[in-house]
C-alpha positions as CSV (number, residue, x, y, z in Angstrom):
1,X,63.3,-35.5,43.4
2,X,63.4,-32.1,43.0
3,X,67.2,-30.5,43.2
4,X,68.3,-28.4,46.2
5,X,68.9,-25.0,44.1
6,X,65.0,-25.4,42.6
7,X,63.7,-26.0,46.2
8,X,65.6,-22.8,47.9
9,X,64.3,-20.6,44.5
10,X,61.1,-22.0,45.3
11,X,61.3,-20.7,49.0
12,X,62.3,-17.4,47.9
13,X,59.6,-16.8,45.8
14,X,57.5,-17.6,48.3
15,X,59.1,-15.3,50.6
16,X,58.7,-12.5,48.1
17,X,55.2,-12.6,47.5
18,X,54.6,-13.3,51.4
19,X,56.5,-10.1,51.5
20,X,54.7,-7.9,49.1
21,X,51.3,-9.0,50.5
22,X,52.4,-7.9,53.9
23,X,54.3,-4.9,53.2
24,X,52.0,-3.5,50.1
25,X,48.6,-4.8,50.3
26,X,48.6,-5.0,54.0
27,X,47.2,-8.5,54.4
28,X,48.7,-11.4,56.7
29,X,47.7,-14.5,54.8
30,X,45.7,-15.3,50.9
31,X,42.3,-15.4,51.0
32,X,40.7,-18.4,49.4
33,X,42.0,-18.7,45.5
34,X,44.3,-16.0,45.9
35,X,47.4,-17.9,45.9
36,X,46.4,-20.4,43.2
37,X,45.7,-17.1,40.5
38,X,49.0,-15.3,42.1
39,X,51.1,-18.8,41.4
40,X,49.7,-19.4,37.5
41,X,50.7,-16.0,37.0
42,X,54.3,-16.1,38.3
43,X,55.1,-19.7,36.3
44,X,53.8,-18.0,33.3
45,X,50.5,-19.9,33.4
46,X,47.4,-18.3,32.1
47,X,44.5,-18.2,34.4
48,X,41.1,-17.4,34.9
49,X,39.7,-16.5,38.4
50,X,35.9,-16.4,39.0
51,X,35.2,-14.6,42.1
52,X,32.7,-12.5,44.0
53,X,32.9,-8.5,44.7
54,X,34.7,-8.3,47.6
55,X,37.0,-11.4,47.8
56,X,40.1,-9.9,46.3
57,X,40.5,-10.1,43.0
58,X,43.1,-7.1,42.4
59,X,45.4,-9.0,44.5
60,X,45.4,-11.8,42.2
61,X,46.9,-10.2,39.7
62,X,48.9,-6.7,40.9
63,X,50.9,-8.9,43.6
64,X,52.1,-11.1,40.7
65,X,52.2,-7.5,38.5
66,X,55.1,-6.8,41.0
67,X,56.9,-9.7,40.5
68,X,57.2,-10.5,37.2
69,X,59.7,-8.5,35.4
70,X,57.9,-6.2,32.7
71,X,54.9,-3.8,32.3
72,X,51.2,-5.5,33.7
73,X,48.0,-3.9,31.0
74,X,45.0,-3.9,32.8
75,X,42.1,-4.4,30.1
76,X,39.4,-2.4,32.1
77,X,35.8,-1.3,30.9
78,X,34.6,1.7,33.5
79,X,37.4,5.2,33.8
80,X,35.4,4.8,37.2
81,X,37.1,1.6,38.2
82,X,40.3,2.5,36.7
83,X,40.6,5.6,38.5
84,X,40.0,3.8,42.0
85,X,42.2,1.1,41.4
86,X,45.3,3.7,40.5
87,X,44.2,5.6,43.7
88,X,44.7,2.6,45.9
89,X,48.2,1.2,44.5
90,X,49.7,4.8,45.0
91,X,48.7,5.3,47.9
92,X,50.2,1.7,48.9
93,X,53.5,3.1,47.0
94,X,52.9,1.0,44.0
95,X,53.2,3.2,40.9
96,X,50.5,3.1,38.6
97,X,48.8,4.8,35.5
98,X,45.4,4.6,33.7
99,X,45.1,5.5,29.6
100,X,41.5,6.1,29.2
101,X,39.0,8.8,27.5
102,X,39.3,11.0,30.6
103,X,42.7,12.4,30.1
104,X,42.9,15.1,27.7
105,X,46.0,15.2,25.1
106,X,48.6,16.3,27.1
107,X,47.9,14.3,29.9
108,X,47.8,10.9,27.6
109,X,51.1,11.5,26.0
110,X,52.9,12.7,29.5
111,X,51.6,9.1,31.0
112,X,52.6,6.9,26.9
113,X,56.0,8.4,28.2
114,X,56.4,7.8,31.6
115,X,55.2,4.2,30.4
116,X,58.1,4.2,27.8
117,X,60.4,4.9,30.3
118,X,59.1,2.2,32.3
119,X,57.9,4.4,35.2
120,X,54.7,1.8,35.6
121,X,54.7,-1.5,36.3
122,X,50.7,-1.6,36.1
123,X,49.0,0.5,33.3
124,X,45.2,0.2,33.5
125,X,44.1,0.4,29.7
126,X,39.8,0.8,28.0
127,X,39.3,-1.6,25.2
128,X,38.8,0.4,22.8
129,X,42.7,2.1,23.2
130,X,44.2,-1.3,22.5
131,X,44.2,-1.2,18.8
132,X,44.8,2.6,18.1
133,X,48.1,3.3,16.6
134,X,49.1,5.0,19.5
135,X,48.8,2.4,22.2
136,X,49.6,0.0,19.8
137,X,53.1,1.5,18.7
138,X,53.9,1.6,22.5
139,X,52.6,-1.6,23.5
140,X,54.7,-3.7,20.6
141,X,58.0,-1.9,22.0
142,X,57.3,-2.5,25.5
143,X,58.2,-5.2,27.9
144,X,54.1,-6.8,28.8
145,X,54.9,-9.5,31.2
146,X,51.3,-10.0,31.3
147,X,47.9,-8.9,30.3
148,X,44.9,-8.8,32.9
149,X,41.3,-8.7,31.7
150,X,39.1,-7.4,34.2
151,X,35.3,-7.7,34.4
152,X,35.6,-10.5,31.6
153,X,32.3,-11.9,31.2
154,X,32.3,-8.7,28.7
155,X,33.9,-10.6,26.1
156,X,30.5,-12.9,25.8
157,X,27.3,-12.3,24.1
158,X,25.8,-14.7,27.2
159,X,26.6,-12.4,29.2
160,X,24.7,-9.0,30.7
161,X,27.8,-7.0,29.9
162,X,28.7,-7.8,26.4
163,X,30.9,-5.2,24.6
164,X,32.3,-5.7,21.2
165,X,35.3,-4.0,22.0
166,X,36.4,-7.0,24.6
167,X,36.4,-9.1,20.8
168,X,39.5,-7.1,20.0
169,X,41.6,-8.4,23.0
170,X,42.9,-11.4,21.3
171,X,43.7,-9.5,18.1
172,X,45.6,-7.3,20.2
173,X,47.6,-9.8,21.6
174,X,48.2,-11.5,17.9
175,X,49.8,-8.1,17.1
176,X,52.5,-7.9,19.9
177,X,56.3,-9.4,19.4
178,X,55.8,-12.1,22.4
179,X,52.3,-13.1,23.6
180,X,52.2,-12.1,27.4
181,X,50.7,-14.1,30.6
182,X,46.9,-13.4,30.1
183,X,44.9,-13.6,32.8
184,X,40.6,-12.7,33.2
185,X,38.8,-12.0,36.5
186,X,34.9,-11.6,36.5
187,X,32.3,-11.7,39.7
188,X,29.3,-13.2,37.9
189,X,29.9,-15.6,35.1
190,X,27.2,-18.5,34.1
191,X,28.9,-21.5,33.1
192,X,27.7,-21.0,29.2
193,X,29.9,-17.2,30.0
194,X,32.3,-19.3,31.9
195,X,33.0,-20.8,28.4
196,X,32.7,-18.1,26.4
197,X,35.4,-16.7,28.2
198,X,38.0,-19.9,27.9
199,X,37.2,-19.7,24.0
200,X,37.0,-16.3,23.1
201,X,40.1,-14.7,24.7
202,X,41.8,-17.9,24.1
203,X,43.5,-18.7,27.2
204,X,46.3,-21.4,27.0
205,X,45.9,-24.4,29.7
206,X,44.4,-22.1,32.3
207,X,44.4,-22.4,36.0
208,X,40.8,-21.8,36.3
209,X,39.8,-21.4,40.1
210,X,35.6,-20.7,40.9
211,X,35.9,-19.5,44.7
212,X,32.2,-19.8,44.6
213,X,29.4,-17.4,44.6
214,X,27.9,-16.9,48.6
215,X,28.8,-13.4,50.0
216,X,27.8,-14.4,53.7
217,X,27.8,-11.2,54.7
218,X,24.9,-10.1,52.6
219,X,21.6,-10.5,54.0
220,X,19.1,-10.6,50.7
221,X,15.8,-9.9,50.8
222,X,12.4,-8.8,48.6
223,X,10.0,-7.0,49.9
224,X,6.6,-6.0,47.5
225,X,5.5,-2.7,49.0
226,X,2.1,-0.8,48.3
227,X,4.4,2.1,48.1
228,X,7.6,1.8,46.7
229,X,8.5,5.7,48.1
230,X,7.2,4.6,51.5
231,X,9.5,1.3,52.1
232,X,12.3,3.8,50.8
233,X,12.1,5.8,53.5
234,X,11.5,3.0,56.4
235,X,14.8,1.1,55.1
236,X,16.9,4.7,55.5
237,X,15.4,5.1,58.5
238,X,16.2,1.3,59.9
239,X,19.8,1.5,58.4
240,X,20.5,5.1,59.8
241,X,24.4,5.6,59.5
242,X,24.7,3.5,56.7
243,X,26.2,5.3,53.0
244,X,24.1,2.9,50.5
245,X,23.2,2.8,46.8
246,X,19.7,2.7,45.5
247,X,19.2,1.5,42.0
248,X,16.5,2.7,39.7
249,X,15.6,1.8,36.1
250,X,15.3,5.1,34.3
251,X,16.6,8.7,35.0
252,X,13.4,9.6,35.8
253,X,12.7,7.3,38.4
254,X,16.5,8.7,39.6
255,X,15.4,12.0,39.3
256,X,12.1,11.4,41.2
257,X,13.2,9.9,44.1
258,X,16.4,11.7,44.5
259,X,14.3,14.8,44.9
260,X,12.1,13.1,47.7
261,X,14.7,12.3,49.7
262,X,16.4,15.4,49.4
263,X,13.3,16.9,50.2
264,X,12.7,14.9,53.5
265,X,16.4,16.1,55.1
266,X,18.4,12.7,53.5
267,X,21.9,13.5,52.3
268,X,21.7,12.2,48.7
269,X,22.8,12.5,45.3
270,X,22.3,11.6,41.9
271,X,23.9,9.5,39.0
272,X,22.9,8.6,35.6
273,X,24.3,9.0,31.8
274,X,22.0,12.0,31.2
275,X,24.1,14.1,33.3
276,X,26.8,16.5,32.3
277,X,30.5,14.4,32.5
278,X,31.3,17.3,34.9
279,X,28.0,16.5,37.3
280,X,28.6,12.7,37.3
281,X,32.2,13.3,38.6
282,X,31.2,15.9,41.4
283,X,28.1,13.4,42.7
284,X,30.2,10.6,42.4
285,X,33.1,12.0,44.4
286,X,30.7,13.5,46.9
287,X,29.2,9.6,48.1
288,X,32.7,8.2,47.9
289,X,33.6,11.2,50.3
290,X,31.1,10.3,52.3
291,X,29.9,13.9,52.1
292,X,26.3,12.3,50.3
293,X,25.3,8.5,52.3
294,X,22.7,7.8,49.5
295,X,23.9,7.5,45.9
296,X,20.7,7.2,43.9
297,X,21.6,5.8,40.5
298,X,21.1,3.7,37.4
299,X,22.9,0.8,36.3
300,X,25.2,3.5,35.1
301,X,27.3,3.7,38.5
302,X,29.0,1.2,40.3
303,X,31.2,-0.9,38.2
304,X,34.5,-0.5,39.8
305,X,33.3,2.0,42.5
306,X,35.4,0.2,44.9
307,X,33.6,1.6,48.1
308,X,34.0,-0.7,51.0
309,X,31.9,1.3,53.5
310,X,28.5,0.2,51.3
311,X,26.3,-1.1,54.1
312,X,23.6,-1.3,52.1
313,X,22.5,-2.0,48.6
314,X,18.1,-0.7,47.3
315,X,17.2,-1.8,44.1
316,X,13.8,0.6,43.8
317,X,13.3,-1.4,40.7
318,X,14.0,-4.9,39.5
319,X,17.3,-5.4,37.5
320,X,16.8,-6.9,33.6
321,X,19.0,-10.1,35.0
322,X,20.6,-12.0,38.2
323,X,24.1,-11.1,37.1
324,X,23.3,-7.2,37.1
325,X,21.5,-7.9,40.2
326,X,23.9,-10.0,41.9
327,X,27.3,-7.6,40.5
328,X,25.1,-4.7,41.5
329,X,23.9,-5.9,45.3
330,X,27.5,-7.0,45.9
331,X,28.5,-4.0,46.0
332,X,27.4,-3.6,49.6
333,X,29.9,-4.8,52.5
334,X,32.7,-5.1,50.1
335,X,35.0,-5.5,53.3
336,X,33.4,-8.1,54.7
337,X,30.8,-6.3,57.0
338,X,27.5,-7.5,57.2
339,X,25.4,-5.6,54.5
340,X,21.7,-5.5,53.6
341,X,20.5,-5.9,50.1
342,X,17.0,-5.0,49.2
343,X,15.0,-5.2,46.2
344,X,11.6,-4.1,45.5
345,X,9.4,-5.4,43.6
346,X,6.5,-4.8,41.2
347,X,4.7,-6.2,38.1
348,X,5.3,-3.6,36.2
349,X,9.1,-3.5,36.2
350,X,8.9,-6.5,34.2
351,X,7.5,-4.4,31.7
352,X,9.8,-1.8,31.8
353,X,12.8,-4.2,31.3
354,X,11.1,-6.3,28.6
355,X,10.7,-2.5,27.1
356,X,14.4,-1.8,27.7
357,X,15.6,-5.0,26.6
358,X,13.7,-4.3,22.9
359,X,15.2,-1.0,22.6
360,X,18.8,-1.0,24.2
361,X,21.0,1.7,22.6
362,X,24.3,-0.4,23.1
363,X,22.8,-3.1,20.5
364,X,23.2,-0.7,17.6
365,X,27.0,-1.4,17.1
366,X,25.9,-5.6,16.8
367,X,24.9,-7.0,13.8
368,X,21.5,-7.7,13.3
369,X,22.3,-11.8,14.0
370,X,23.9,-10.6,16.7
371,X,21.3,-8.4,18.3
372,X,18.4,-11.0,17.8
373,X,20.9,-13.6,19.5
374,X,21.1,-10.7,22.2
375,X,17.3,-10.1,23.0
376,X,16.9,-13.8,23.1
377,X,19.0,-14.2,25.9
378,X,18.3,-10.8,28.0
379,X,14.1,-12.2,27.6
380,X,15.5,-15.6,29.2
381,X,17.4,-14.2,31.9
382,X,14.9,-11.3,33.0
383,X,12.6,-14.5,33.4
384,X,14.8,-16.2,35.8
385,X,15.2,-12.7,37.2
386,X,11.8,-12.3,37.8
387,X,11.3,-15.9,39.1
388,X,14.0,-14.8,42.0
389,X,12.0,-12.1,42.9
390,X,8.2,-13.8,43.2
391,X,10.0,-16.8,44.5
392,X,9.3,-18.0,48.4
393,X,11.8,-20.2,48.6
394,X,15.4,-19.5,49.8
395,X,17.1,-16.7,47.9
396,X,20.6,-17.1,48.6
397,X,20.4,-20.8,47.5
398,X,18.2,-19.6,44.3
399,X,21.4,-17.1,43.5
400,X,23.9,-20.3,43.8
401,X,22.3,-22.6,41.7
402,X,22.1,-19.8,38.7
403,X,25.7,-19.6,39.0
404,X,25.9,-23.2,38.8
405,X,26.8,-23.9,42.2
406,X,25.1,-26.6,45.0
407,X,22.9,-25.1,47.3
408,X,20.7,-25.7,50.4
409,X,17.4,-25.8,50.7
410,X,17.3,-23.1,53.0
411,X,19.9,-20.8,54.3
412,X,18.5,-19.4,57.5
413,X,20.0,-15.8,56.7
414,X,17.7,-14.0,53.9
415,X,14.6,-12.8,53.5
416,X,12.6,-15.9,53.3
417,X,13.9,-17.8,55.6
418,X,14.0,-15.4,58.1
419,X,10.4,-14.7,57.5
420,X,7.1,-16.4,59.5
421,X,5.7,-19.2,56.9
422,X,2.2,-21.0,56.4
423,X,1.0,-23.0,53.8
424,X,-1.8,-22.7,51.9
425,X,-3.8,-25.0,49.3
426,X,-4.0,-23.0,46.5
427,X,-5.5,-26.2,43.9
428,X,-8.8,-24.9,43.1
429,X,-7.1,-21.2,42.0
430,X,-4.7,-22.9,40.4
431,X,-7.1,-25.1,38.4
432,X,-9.2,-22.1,37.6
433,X,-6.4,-20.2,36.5
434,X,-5.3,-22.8,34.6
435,X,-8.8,-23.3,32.9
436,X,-9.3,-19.6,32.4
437,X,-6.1,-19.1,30.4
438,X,-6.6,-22.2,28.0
439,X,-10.4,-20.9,27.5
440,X,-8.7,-17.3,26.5
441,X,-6.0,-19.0,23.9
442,X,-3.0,-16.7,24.7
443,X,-4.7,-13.4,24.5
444,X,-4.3,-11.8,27.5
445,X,-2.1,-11.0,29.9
446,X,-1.7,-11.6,33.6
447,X,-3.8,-8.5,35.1
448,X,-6.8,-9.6,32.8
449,X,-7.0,-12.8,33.5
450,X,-7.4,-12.1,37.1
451,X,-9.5,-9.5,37.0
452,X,-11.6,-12.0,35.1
453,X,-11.7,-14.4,37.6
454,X,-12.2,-11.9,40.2
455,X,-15.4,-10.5,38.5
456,X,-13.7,-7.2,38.8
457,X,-13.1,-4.2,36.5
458,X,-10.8,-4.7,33.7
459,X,-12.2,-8.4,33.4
460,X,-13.6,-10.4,30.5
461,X,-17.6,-10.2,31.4
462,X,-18.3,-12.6,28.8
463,X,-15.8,-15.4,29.8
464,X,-17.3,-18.4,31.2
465,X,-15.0,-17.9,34.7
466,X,-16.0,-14.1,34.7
467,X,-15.8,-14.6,39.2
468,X,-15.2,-17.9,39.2
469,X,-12.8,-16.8,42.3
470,X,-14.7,-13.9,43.4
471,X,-13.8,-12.7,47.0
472,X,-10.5,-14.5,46.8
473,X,-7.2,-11.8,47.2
474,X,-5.7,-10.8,44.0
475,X,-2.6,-10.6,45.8
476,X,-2.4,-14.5,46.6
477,X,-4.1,-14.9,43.3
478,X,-0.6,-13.3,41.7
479,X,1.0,-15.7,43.7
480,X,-0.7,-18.6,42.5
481,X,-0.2,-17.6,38.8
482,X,3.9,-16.5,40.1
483,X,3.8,-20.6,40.7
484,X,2.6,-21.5,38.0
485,X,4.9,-19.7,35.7
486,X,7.6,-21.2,37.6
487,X,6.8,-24.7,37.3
488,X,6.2,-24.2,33.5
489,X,2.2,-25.0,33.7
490,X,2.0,-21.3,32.7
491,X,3.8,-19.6,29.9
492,X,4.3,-16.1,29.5
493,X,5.0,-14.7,26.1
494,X,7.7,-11.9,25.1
495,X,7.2,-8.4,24.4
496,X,6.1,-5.0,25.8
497,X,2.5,-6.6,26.2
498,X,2.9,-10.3,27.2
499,X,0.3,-12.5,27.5
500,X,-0.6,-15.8,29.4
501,X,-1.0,-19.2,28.0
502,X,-0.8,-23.1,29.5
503,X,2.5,-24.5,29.4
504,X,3.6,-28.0,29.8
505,X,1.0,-30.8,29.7
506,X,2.4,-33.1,32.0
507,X,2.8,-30.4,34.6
508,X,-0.8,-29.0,34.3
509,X,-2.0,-32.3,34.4
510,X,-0.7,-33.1,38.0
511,X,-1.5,-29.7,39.3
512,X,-5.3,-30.6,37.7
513,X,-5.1,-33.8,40.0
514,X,-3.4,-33.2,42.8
515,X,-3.8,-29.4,43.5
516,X,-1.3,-26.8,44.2
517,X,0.1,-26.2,47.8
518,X,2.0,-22.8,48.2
519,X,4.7,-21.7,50.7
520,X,3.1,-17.9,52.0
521,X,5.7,-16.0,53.5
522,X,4.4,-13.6,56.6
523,X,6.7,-10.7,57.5
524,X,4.8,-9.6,60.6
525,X,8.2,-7.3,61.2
526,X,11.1,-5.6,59.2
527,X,14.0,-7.5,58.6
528,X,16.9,-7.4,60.3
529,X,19.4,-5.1,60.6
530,X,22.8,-7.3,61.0
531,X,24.8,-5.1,62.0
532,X,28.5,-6.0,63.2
533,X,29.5,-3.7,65.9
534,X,32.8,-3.2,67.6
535,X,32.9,-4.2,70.9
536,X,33.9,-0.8,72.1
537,X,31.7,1.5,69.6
538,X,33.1,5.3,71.3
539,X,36.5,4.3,70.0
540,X,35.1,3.1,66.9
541,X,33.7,6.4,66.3
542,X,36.9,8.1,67.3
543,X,38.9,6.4,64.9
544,X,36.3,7.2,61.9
545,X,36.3,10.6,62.8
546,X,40.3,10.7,62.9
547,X,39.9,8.5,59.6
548,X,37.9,11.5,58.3
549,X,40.1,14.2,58.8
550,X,43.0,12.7,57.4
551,X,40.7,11.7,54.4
552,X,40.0,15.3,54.2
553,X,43.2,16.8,54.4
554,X,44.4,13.6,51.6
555,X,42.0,15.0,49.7
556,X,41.1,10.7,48.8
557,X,37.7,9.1,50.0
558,X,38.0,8.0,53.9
559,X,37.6,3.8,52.9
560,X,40.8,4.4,51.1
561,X,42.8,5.3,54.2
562,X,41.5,2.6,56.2
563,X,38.5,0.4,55.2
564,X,35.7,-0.1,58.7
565,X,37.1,-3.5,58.4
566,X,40.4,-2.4,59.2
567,X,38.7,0.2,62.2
568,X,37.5,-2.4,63.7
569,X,40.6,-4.7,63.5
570,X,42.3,-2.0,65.5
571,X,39.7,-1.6,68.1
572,X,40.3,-5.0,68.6
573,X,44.3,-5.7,68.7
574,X,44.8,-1.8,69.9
575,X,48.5,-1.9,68.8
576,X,50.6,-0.1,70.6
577,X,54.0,0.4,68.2
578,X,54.3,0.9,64.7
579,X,55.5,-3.0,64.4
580,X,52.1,-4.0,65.6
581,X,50.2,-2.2,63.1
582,X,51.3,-4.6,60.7
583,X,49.1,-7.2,61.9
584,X,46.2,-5.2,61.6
585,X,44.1,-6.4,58.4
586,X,44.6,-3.7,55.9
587,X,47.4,-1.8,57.0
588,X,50.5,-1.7,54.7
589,X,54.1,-0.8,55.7
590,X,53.6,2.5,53.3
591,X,50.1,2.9,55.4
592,X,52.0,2.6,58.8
593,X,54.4,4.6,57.5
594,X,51.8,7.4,56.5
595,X,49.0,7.3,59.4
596,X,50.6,4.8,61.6
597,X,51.5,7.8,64.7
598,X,48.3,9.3,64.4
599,X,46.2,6.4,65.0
600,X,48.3,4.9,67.4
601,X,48.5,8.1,69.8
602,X,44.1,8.2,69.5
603,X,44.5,4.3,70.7
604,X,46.9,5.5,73.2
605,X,44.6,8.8,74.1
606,X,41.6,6.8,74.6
607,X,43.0,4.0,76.5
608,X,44.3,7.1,79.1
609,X,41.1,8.9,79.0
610,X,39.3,5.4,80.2
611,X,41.7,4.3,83.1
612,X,40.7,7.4,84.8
């Protein structure tokens, strides 16, 4: 039996962080995991938390940050995601630095001392600073009540993020006086990553908490237009209003397309690692101002962009892997708005990824045991991406089993399953398909192969199925052979020019026998466009615009002062004193404090202006 003095210390710790969630971060109650992660932390437990964009990781471990007694470090990849994260604490009162590449000399050794002087009690740190003699000097003096590692599935070589400098984490720690709390926080981790993570930054009897993978607010869909520029343009037009991301491959394909849209009267901007540091910074700042709606970007943007008015997510081409994809689409509705998340898909930009894979600049700093252990696993994982994208089966349960997680059959809110089906025997393509590859002993590729069966141009004349299928559409032909590939009766090689050959006996040999029936999805109209509108939209609209200005005169991106989320919270309580504010979701005591009069006299305008 636990002794009365443990019991009441308990109950004021609880008070405390009850407190501090309230009054700092603005929030009635822990979402799910929260409290688990903040707990561990506070009984000097390590932990890891596996959880998706959006469901509040930071809390998990600045609220504890607060309590504990010494300096928080903030292992963080992106000067992008620091930068955010700093902006957010201070303006919920919470001081805060970041040490990164983007400070110049002066500005690095003003913030070491303010740290020395214990000014911070979170200090947001790259990798790479950890072990210069700098950083190191002042970390080894300091009081580090715990060390946070954030987007930690970049410590594994299974993973789509790896960096070697995450490797020197655990060295780091070896080199301090007293080994801190350590705690790792990741969206999209694999279970192999999962383990990878346990091992490699050697976390002591963790509390490991997996909140699971399904963003319900995403809607996820694949679409395979004729015309990639075309299906641009209707999705803007369908999700008019809405500031959203689209992804491309290469800089050119950035380039290209931001041009078009630029052209055709669309607010948009650019971002990719060919621009000028200067450029990058001005077009970033300009879509989290809202002053651009589109961002059109490479993988280069995003990580740590914490946005929460994203209502929409484009991927013009087809990510190398499900975690970029998934990391990359959750970056839409961040606040818990429904979002859309499209991606658009071709044959070819399997090619382009295989191409990217074999030549990817990062792998130059890996040894060449290291690299080949790296390709491996990126061909294995654009495979499964690929099978997402050609698959006509549920996507969001297809996303949860990746991740390791048990899935329905069939959601009822993506793509697919919103879509009209029929079903289709597909046995004697698939049998011809079948017969045409083994005849051709793995030396051609997918577009041949058809074409040969089609009796079309770009066929083998001389094989013996030269139009064994001619009249059939090479659209459900790709299909069939998409099928096949999944199932395994198919195999498609590595490389910038893969080619085609049977795969495992048994399978072929039942699809010989008993045929091939295929699931054809018919999207006779667009997708939806879930939208979550307030009930009253004018006020809505009033308070963005008041949300705005203030934003402006800030000089800090509008999601920042108060999230949609939080917009439409106060539509729907419409507080009338400063008190009531505090039950709005999102709004702090320093937030109240700071903008609490001004929205409460546009509630108390509005509500005049419609008794009238």
């Amino acid at each position: 039996m636990r002794g009365g003095g443990a019991a009441c210390a308990e109950e004021e710790d609880m008070g405390k962080k009850m407190e501090l969630l309230r009054q700092i971060f603005g929030y009635q109650s822990f979402r799910e995991g929260q409290e688990r992660l903040v707990d561990a932390a506070l009984a000097g437990r390590d932990a890891l938390g596996i959880m998706p964009t959006g469901a509040g990781k930071s809390i998990c471990y600045q609220l504890p940050a607060l309590l504990l007694p010494g300096i928080t470090l903030v292992v963080s990849p992106l000067i992008s995601l620091m930068r955010d994260q700093v902006r957010a604490l201070v303006q919920n009162g919470v001081r805060a630095a970041y040490l990164n590449s983007s400070l110049n000399a002066r500005q690095y050794q003003r913030a070491l001392q303010n740290a020395r002087q214990g000014m911070y009690k979170l200090i947001y740190v790259a990798p790479e600073r950890l072990l210069t003699e700098q950083f190191l000097s002042f970390a080894r003096e300091a009081e580090i009540s715990m060390l946070t590692v954030d987007e930690a599935h970049c410590v594994s070589q299974w993973g789509q993020d790896f960096r070697p400098s995450y490797l020197e984490i655990t060295r780091f720690v070896e080199l301090l006086p007293r080994r801190p709390v350590l705690t790792a926080f990741t969206a999209t981790a694999t279970p192999k990553v999962r383990e990878d993570i346990l091992e490699l930054l050697r976390l002591q009897d963790p509390e490991v908490v997996l909140t699971g993978f399904d963003r319900k607010n995403l809607f996820f869909e694949v679409q395979r237009p004729k015309g990639k520029l075309a299906a641009v343009l209707r999705l803007l037009g369908e999700l008019e209003g809405k500031s959203g991301i689209v992804y491309c491959s290469t800089r050119k394909t950035v380039e290209q397309l931001c041009d078009e849209l630029q052209k055709r009267g669309f607010e948009a901007t650019r971002y990719h690692a060919g621009l000028s540091d200067e450029e990058r910074k001005e077009n970033q700042e300009a879509f989290l101002f809202d002053r651009c709606r589109v961002m059109v970007a490479t993988n280069a943007f995003g990580m740590g962009i914490d946005k929460s008015n994203v209502g929409f997510v484009i991927h013009y081409n087809m990510p190398k892997d499900l975690e970029s994809y998934y990391q990359e689409a959750g970056r839409a509705g961040r606040d818990g708005s429904p979002a859309r998340c499209v991606l658009l898909y071709s044959g070819r930009d399997v090619v382009t990824n295989q191409f990217l894979i074999d030549h990817a600049e990062e792998q130059s700093a890996l040894t060449p045991e290291q690299r080949e252990l790296v390709q491996k696993e990126s061909r294995r994982r654009l495979k499964e991406m690929t099978f997402y994208a050609t698959t006509q089966d549920c996507l969001r349960s297809y996303i949860l089993r990746y991740f390791g997680e048990k899935a329905e059959r069939f959601c009822g809110d993506c793509g697919n399953c919103t879509a009209n089906v029929e079903w289709a025997e597909a046995g004697d393509a698939a049998r011809a398909l079948l017969a045409a590859v083994a005849e051709q002993e793995g030396r051609y590729g997918v577009r041949r192969t058809l074409r040969t069966l089609l009796g079309a141009e770009g066929g083998l004349a001389e094989s013996s199925h030269w139009g064994a299928l001619r009249g059939e559409s090479e659209t459900q032909l790709r299909l069939v052979c998409e099928e096949l590939l999944r199932r395994g009766a198919l195999v498609q090689s590595d490389g910038e020019y893969p080619v085609l050959s049977t795969g495992d006996a048994a399978v072929c040999g039942q699809i010989l026998r008993e045929g091939l029936r295929l699931r054809m999805l018919k999207r006779t109209a667009p997708s939806p466009a879930r939208q979550e509108q307030p009930e009253d939209q004018a006020l809505f609209e009033r308070l963005r615009a008041l949300r705005a200005e203030i934003a402006r005169v800030q000089g800090v991106p509008a999601f920042v002062v108060f999230t949609d989320a939080t917009l439409r919270d106060l539509c729907a309580k419409r507080p009338r004193r400063r008190e009531e504010l505090l039950a709005v979701q999102g709004i702090s005591v320093k937030k109240a404090e700071r903008y609490g009069e001004q929205f409460l006299a546009a509630l108390e305008t509005y509500g005049r202006e419609r008794s009238r």
